[in-house]
C-alpha positions in Angstrom: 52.7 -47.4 -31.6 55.9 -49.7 -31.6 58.3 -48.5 -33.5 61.9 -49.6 -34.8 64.4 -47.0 -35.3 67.7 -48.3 -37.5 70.5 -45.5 -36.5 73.3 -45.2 -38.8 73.8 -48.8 -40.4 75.7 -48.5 -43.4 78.0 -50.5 -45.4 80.9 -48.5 -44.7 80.7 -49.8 -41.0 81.0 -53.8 -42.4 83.9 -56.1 -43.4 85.6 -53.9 -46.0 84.3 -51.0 -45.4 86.0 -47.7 -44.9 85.1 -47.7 -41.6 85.0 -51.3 -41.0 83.8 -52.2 -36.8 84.6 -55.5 -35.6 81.7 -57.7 -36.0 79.7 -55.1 -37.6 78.1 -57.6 -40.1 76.2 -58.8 -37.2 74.1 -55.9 -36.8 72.8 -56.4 -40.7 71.0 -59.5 -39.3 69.8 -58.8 -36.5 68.1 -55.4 -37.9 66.6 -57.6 -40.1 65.3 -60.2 -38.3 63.5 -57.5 -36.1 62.3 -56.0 -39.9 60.8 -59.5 -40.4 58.9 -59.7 -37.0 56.4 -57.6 -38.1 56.3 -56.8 -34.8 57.2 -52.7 -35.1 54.2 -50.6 -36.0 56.6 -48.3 -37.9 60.3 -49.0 -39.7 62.4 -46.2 -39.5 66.2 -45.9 -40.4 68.4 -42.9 -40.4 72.1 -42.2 -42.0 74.7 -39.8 -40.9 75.9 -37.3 -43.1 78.4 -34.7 -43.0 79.7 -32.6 -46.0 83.7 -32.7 -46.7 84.2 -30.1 -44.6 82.8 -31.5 -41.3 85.3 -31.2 -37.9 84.5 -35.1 -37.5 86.6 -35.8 -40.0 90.3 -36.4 -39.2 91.4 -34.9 -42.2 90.1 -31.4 -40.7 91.9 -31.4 -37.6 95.3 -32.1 -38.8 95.1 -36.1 -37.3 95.5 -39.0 -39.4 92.5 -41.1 -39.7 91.9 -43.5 -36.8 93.7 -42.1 -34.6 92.0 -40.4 -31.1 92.0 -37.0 -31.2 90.0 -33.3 -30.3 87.1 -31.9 -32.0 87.7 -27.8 -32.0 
């Protein structure tokens, strides 16, 4: 079975978004052009999640956001 797994796209990671990645747009179209293939057996796509409290979150470890930092 051929199967496409999608990890993590999410709007947030686009032009304007809250956590906007250079060129992340990109990766909208190419996911799905490989949707359109019908090529994949199975679509699969997944989001991250992590409730307010999460140690990923700058906020928690007493860094401001986008900066490089520890996780405890």
């Amino acid at each position: 079975m051929k199967t496409l797994v999608l990890v993590d796209i999410q709007n947030d990671f686009c032009s304007g978004g809250a956590l906007e990645v250079e060129d992340g747009d990109a990766v909208v179209q190419i996911a799905n052009k490989l949707m359109e293939a019908d090529i994949f057996d199975l679509v699969v796509a997944t989001q991250d999640w992590h409730p307010e409290d999460h140690g990923s979150f700058a906020s928690n470890q007493g860094t401001s956001p986008f900066s490089l930092g520890e996780l405890d």
